[in-house]
TIKOLTOR-674040 format. One line per 4 residues: their letters; for each residue x, y, z of C-alpha. Coordinates in Angstrom, 2 decimals, padded with zeros to 5 digits. Layout:
// TIKOLTOR-674040
a> X:Y:Z ~ ...
This chain:
// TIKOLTOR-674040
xxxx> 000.00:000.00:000.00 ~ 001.55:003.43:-000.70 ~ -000.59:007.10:-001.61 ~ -001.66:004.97:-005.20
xxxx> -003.22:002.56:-002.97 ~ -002.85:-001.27:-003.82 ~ -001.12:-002.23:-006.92 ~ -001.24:-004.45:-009.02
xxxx> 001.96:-006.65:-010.36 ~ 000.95:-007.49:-013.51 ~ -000.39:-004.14:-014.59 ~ 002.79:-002.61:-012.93
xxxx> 005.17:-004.94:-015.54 ~ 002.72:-003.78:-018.61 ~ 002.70:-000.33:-018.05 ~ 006.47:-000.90:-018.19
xxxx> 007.00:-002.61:-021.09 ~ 004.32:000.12:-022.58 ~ 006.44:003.07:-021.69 ~ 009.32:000.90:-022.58
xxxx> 008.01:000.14:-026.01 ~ 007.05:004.03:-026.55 ~ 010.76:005.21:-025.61 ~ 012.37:002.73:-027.97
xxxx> 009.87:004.07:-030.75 ~ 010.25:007.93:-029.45 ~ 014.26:007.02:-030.06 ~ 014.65:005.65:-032.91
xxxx> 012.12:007.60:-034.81 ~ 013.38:011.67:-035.41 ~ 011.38:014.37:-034.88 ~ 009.52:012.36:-032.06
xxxx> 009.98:013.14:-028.15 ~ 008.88:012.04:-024.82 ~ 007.46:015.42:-024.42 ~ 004.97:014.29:-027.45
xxxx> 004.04:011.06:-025.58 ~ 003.81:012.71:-022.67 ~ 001.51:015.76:-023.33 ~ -000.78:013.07:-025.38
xxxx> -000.63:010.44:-022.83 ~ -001.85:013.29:-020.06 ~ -004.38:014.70:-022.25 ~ -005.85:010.85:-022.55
xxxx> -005.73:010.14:-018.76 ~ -009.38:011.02:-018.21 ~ -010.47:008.70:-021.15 ~ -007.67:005.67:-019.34
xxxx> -009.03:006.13:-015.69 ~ -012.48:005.58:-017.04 ~ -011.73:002.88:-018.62 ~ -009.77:000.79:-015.72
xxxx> -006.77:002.26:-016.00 ~ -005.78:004.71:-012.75 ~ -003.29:007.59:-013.35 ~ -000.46:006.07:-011.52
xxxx> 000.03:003.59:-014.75 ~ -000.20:006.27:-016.75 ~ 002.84:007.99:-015.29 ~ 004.80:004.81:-014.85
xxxx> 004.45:004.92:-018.91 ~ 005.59:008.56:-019.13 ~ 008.96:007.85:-016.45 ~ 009.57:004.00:-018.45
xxxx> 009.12:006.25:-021.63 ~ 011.82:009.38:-020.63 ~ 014.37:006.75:-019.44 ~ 014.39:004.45:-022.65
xxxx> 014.05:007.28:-024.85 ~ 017.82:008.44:-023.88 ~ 019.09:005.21:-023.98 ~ 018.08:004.67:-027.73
xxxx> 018.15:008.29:-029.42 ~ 021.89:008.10:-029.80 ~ 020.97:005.68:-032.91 ~ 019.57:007.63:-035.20
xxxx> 022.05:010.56:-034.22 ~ 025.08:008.77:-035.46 ~ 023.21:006.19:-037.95 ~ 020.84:009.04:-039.65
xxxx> 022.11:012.33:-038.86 ~ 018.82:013.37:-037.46 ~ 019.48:013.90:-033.53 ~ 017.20:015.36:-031.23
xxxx> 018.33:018.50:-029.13 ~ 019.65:016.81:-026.42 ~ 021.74:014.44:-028.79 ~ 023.23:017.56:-030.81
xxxx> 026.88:017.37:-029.63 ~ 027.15:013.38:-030.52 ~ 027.13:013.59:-034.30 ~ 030.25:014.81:-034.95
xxxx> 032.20:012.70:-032.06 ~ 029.90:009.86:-033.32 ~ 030.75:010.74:-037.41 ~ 034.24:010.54:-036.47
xxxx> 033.30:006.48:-035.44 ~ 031.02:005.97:-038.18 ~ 033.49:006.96:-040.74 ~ 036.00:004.58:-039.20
xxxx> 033.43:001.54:-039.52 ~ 032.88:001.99:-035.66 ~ 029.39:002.99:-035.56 ~ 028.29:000.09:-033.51
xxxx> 031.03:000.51:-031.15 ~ 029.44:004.02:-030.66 ~ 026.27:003.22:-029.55 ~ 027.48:000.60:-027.24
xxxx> 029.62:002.87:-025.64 ~ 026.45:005.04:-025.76 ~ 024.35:002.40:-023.94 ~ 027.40:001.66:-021.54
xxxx> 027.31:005.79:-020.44 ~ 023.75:005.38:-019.92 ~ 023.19:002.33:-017.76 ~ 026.22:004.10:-016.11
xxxx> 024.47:006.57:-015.26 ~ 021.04:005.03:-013.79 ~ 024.03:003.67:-011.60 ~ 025.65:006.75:-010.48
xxxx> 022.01:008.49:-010.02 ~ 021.25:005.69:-007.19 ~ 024.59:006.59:-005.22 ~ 024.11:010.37:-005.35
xxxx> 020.35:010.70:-005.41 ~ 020.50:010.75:-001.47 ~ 022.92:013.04:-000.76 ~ 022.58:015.37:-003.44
xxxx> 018.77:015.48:-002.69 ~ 019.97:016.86:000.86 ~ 021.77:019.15:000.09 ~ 019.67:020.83:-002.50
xxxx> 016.58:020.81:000.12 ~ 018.88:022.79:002.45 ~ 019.59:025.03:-000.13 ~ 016.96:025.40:-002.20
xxxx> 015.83:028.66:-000.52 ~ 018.66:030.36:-001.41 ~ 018.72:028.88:-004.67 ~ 015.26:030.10:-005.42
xxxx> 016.18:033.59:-004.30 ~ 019.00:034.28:-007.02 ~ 017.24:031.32:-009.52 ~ 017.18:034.04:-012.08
xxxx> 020.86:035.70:-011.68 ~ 022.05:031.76:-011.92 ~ 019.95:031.09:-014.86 ~ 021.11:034.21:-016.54
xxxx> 024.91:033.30:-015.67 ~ 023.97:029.52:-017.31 ~ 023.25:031.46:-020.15 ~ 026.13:033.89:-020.38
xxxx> 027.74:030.27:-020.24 ~ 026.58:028.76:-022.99 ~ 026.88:031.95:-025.28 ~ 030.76:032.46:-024.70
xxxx> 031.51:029.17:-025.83 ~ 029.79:029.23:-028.46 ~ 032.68:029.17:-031.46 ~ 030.59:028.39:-034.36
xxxx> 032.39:026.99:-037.63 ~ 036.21:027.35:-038.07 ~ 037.02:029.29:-041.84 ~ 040.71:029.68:-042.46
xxxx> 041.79:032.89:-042.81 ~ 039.47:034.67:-040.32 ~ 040.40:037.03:-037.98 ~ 040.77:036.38:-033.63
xxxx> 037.38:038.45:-033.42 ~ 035.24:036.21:-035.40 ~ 033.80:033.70:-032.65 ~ 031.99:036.94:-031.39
xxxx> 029.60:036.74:-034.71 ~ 028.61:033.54:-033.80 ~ 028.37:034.35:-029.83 ~ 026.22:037.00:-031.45
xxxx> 024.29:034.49:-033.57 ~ 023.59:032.53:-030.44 ~ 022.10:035.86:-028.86 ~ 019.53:036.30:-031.76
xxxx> 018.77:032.40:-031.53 ~ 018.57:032.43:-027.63 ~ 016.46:036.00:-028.19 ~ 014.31:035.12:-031.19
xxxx> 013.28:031.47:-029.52 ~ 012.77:033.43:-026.07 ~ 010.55:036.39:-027.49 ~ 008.42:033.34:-028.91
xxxx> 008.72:031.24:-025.73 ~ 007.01:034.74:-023.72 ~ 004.49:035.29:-026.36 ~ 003.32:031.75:-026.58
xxxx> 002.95:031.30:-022.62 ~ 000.88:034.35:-022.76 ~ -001.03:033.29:-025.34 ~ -002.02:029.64:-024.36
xxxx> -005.71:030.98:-023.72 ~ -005.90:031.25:-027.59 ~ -005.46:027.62:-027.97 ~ -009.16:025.44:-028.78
xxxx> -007.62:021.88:-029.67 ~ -010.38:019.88:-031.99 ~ -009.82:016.93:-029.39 ~ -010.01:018.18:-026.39
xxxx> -008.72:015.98:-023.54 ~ -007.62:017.92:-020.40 ~ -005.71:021.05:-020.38 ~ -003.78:021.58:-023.89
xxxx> -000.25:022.76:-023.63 ~ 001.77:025.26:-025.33 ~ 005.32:023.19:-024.73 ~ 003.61:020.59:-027.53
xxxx> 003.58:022.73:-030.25 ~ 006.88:024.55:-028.80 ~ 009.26:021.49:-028.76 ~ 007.94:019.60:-031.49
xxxx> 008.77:022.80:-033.76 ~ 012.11:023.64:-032.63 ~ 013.76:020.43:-031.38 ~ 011.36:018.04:-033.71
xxxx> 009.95:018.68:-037.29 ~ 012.79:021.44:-038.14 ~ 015.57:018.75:-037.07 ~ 013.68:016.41:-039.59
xxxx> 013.60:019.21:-042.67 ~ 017.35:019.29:-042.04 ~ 018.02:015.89:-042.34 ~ 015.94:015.82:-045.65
xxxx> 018.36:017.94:-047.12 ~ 021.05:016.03:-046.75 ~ 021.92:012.42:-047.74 ~ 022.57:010.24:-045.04
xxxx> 025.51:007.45:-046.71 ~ 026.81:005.01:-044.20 ~ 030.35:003.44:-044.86 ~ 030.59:-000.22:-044.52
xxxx> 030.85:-001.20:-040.91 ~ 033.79:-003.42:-039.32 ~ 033.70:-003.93:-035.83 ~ 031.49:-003.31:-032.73
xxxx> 034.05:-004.48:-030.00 ~ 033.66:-001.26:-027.03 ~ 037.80:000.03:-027.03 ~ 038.14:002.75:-024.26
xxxx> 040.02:002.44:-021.11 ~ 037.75:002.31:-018.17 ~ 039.44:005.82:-016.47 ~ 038.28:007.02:-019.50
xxxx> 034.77:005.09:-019.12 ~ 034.26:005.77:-015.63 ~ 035.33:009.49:-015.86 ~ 032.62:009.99:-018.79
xxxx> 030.02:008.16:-016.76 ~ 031.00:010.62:-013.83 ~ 031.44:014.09:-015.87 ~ 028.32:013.69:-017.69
xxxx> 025.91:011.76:-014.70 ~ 027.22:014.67:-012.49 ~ 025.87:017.31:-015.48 ~ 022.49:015.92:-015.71
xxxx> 021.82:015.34:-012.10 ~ 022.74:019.23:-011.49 ~ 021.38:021.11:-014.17 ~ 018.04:018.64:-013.28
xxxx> 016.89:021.02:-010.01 ~ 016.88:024.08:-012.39 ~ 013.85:025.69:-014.80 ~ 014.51:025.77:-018.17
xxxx> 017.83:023.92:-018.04 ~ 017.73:020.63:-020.34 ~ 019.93:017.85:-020.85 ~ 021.01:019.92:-024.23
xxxx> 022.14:022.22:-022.19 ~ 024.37:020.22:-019.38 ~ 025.99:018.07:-022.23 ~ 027.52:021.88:-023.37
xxxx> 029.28:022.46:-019.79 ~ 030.06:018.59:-019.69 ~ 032.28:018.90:-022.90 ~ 034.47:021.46:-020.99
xxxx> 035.55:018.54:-018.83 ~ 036.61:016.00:-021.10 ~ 040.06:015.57:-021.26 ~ 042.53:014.81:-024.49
xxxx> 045.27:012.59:-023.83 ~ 049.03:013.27:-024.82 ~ 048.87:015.64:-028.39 ~ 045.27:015.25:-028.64
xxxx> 043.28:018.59:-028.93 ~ 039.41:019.56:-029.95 ~ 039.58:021.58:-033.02 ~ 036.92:024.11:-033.97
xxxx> 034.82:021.59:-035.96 ~ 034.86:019.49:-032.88 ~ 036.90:016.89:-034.03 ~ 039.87:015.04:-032.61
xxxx> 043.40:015.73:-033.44 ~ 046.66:013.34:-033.90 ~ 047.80:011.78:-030.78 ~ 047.90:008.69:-028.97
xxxx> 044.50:007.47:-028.97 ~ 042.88:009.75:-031.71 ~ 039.18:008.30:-031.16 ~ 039.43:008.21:-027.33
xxxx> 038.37:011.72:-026.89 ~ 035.37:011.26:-029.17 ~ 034.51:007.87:-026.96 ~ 034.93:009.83:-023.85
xxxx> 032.61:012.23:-024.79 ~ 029.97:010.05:-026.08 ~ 029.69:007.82:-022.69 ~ 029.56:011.40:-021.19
xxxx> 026.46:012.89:-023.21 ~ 024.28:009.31:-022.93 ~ 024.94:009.97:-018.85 ~ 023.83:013.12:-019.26
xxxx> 020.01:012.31:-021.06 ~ 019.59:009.57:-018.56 ~ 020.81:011.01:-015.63 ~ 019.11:014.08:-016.03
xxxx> 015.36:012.20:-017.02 ~ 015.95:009.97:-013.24 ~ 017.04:013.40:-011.16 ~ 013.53:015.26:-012.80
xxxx> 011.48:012.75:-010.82 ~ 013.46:013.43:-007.70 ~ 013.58:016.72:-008.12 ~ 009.61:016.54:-008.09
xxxx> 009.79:014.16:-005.32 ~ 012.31:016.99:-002.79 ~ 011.50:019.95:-004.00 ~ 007.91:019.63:-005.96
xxxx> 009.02:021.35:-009.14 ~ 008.01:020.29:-012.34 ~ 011.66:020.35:-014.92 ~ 010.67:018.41:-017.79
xxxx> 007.47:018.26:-020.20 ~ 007.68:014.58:-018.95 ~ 007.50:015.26:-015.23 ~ 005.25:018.07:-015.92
xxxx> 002.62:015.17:-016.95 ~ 003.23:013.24:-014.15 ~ 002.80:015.88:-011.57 ~ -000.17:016.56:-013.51
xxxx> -001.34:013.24:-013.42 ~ -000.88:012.82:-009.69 ~ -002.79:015.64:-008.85 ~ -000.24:016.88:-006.06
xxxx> 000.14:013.76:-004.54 ~ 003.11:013.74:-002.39 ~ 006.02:011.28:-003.65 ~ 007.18:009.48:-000.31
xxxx> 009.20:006.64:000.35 ~ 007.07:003.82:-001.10 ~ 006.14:005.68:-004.22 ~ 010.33:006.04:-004.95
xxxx> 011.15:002.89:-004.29 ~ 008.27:001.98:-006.46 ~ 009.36:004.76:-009.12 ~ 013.20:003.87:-009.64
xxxx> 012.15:000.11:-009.90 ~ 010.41:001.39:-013.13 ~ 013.66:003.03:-013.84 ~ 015.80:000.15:-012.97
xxxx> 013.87:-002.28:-015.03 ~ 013.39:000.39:-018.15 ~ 017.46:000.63:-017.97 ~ 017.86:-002.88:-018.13
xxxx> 015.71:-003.54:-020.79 ~ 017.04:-000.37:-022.94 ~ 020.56:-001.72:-022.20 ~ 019.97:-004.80:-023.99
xxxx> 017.80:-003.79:-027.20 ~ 020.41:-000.69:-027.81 ~ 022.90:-003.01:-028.48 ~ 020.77:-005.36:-030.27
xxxx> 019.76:-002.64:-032.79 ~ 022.75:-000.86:-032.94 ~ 024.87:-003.66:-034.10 ~ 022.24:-004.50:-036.76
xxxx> 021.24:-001.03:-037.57 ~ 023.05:-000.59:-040.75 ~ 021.76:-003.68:-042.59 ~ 018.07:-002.71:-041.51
xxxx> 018.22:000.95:-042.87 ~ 018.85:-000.55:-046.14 ~ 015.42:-001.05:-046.34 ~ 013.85:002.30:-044.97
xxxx> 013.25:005.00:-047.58 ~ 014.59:007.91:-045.15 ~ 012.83:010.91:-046.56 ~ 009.44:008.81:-046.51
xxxx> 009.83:008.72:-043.13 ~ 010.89:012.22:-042.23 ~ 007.41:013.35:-044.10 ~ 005.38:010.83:-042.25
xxxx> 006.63:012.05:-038.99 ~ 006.33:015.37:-039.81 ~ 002.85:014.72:-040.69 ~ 002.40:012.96:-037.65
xxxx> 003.74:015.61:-035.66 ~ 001.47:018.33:-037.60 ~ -001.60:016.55:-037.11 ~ -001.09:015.96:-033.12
xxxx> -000.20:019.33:-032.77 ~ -004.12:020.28:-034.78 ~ -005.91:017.95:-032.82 ~ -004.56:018.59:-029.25
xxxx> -003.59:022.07:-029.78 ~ -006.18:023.32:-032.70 ~ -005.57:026.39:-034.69 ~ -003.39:028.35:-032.92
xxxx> -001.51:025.74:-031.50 ~ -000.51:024.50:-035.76 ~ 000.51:027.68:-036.39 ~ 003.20:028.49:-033.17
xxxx> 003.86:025.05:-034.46 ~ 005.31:026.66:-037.95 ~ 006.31:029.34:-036.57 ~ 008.72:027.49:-033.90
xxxx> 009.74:025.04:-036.81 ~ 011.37:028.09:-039.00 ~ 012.82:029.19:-035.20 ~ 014.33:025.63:-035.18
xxxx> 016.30:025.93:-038.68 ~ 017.96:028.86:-037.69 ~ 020.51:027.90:-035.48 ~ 021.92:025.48:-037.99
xxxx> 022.15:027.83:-040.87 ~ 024.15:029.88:-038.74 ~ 026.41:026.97:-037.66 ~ 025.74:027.10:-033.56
xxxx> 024.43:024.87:-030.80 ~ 020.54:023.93:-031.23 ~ 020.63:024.60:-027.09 ~ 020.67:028.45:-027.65
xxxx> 016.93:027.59:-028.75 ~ 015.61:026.23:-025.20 ~ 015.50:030.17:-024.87 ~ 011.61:029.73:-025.24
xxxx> 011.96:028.58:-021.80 ~ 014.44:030.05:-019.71 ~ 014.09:033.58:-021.37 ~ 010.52:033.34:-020.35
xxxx> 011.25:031.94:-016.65 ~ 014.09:034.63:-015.61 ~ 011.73:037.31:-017.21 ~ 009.42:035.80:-014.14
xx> 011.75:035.24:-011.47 ~ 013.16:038.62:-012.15
C-alpha cells in the first residue's frame, strides 16, 4: 500500500513494457519526443481512468518512456544524422566512429554511459537530494541571476564553424548568432505562454499545452527538414568491440551523470544544455586537442576523446530524465514536459518513500531492458536501414507531428507550431548549438523570477 493505494503486479510490468516500447519508438524515430508522448498520454488520462486504467500507470508509462528514450536516441544521431536537441553534440564525435566503420562501437559505448548513469544516479540521489533541500531557498532567491549566468555560459563558448583565414574576433559573430537564436526562440517562448488561452484543440482531452507545439517545432519537425536535405551514406561497418580504457569510461560516466543530475533542479535547463558544460571537462590525452569543428586531433588514442565524450552525453540524457522525478519528489518542481505530466497526473500527490522505491524500480527495469535492445539494434542497424526510404519517413513524422499538434492544440496551436519550426532551422544555418533555442523557456522563466 503506498498514496496509489494497492497495486497491481501485472499491470505494474505492462505499463512498463508500454512506456518501454514508446521510448524505444520515441528514439529511434526523429522528430519524435517524450514530451509528445507525454503531453498526449496526459491529455488521454481522463479517457484511461475511465476505462480501468488509474493515473499512476499512466505515469509509470511517461517515467519507463523518458528513461528508454535516452538510452536509444543516440541511434539515429550517429546512424541518420537526425538527432534530437539533447543528442546535438554526438554527431560529430559519433561521425568521427562511423566513418571509421565503428558505428556500432558508438552506440554501445552510448548504452554503456547510460546504464552508467542510472548507476551513479542511485549513489548520489541521497545526498545530493539533501543538500539541494537545504539550499533550495537560497537557490530560489538568485534562480534568475544563476539562470542568466547559465546562459552567459553557454553563449561564450559558443565558437561556431572554423574558416581559415578569419580574424581572432570572429567567434563573437557567432556568440552573437547565439544571442539572436537564444532571443528570437525566447521572445516566442514569452508570447506563446501568454497566449495559451488562444489555444481550442479539436480533441479536447484535459488542459492543452503550449510546450507541444513549442518542442515539437524547434527540437522536432525542423531537425527532420534538415536531415531531408542532406543524404545520409553510411560506410561499410567493421567492428562493434567497445575500445576505451575504463578511467576514460568511468570518468565519462562521472562528468556527464554529475551534469544531468545538477542542471536537473533548475527551470529551463535541459539535458542539451548540461551536455555543453560537460564537454568542458573531457580531457585529451598526450597531443590530442578539440579543433573548432569538434573533431579530434593526432595523438595517442585519436578516437578516445570522441569515446569519452559520447559515454559522457548518454549519462547526461539519462541522468538528467531519473534526477527530474526526484527533483519533483524533494522539492515539488516540475523540470521536464515529462514530469510536468506526471505531476499533472498525480494531482499533487506527495512522492514518499514507497512511491520512490516503487518509481526507480520502473527506472531500474526500463534501464535494463534499454541496455539490452540498444545493443541489439545498434549492431544491426546498418543492414536494416537498407530497407527504410529515409525521406518517406521524415514526411510521415512530420505529418504525424502536424496533425497531433491540430488535434490537441487546434488552430493556434498548428501555427506556433510553424512558426517554432522556422525558429528551429535557424541555429543550424548559422552553424551554432541547437541549445541556444531552449530560450523559449528560460528567457521566459528569468523574465518571471526577475
Amino acid at each position: 500500500m503506498g498514496p496509489f493505494g494497492e497495486i497491481s503486479l501485472g499491470m505494474f510490468v505492462l505499463s512498463v513494457l508500454a512506456g518501454y516500447s514508446l521510448g524505444v519508438f520515441s528514439g529511434l524515430v526523429p522528430g519524435i519526443h517524450t514530451n509528445n508522448f507525454a503531453l498526449v498520454l496526459l491529455a488521454l488520462s481522463p479517457m484511461l481512468s475511465e476505462n480501468g486504467m488509474p493515473v499512476f500507470y499512466v505515469a509509470v508509462i511517461i517515467l519507463a518512456n523518458s528513461v528508454a528514450h535516452t538510452f536509444h536516441d543516440i541511434i539515429p544521431a550517429i546512424f541518420l544524422g537526425a538527432p534530437s536537441d539533447d543528442m546535438a553534440l554526438a554527431v560529430l564525435p559519433g561521425h568521427t566512429l562511423l566513418l571509421e566503420g565503428r558505428g556500432a562501437e558508438a552506440i554501445r559505448l552510448s548504452a554503456l554511459g547510460s546504464a552508467g548513469s542510472v548507476a551513479f544516479a542511485v549513489l548520489i540521489a541521497l545526498p545530493l537530494s539533501l543538500l539541494i533541500r537545504s539550499a533550495y531557498g537560497l537557490i530560489q532567491t538568485y534562480l534568475a541571476w544563476i539562470l542568466i549566468l547559465i546562459v552567459l555560459i553557454m553563449l561564450m563558448t559558443e565558437k561556431g564553424e572554423f574558416v581559415q583565414g578569419q580574424g581572432s574576433l570572429a567567434h563573437w559573430r557567432f556568440r552573437f548568432y547565439a544571442l539572436l537564436v537564444f532571443l528570437l526562440s525566447g521572445s516566442l517562448g514569452v508570447l506563446a505562454f501568454n497566449t495559451e488561452y488562444l489555444m481550442e484543440p479539436i480533441f479536447p482531452l484535459g488542459k492543452p499545452s503550449i510546450l507541444l507545439p513549442l518542442l515539437s517545432g524547434l527540437f522536432g519537425s525542423s531537425q527532420l527538414i534538415i536531415s531531408l536535405m542532406s543524404c545520409p551514406v553510411i560506410p561499410a561497418q567493421s567492428g562493434c568491440r567497445t575500445e576505451l580504457e575504463r578511467k576514460r569510461i568511468f570518468r565519462g560516466i562521472f562528468v556527464g551523470g554529475l551534469s544531468g543530475s545538477l542542471v536537473a533542479w533548475l527551470p529551463g535547463i535541459s539535458s542539451s544544455v548540461a551536455t555543453v558544460f560537460a564537454r568542458l571537462f573531457i580531457r585529451q590525452g598526450p597531443g590530442e586537442k578539440w579543433d573548432r569543428y569538434g573533431r579530434y586531433g593526432a595523438g595517442g588514442s585519436v578516437l578516445d576523446p570522441a569515446k569519452e565524450f559520447i559515454v559522457s552525453i548518454s549519462g547526461v540524457n539519462t541522468c538528467n530524465a531519473i534526477f527530474a522525478l526526484v527533483a519533483l519528489a524533494v522539492i515539488g518542481r516540475s523540470r521536464n514536459g515529462a514530469m510536468v505530466a506526471v505531476d499533472s497526473l498525480l494531482g499533487g500527490v506527495e512522492l514518499d518513500a514507497s512511491a520512490m522505491v516503487l518509481f526507480l524500480c520502473v527506472i531500474a527495469l526500463t534501464a535494463l531492458l534499454s541496455y539490452f535492445s540498444t545493443i541489439y539494434i545498434g549492431d544491426r542497424v546498418h543492414n536494416m536501414l537498407s530497407e527504410i526510404n529515409y525521406p518517406l519517413l521524415c514526411y510521415a513524422v512530420i505529418a504525424v507531428l502536424s496533425m497531433i499538434v491540430l488535434l490537441f492544440t487546434g488552430i493556434y496551436g498548428l501555427l506556433i507550431f510553424v512558426i517554432s519550426t522556422s525558429l528551429g532551422l535557424l541555429a543550424p544555418f548559422l552553424r551554432v548549438r541547437k541549445s541556444n533555442a531552449m530560450g523559449v523557456i528560460l528567457l521566459p522563466v528569468i523574465l518571471y523570477f526577475l
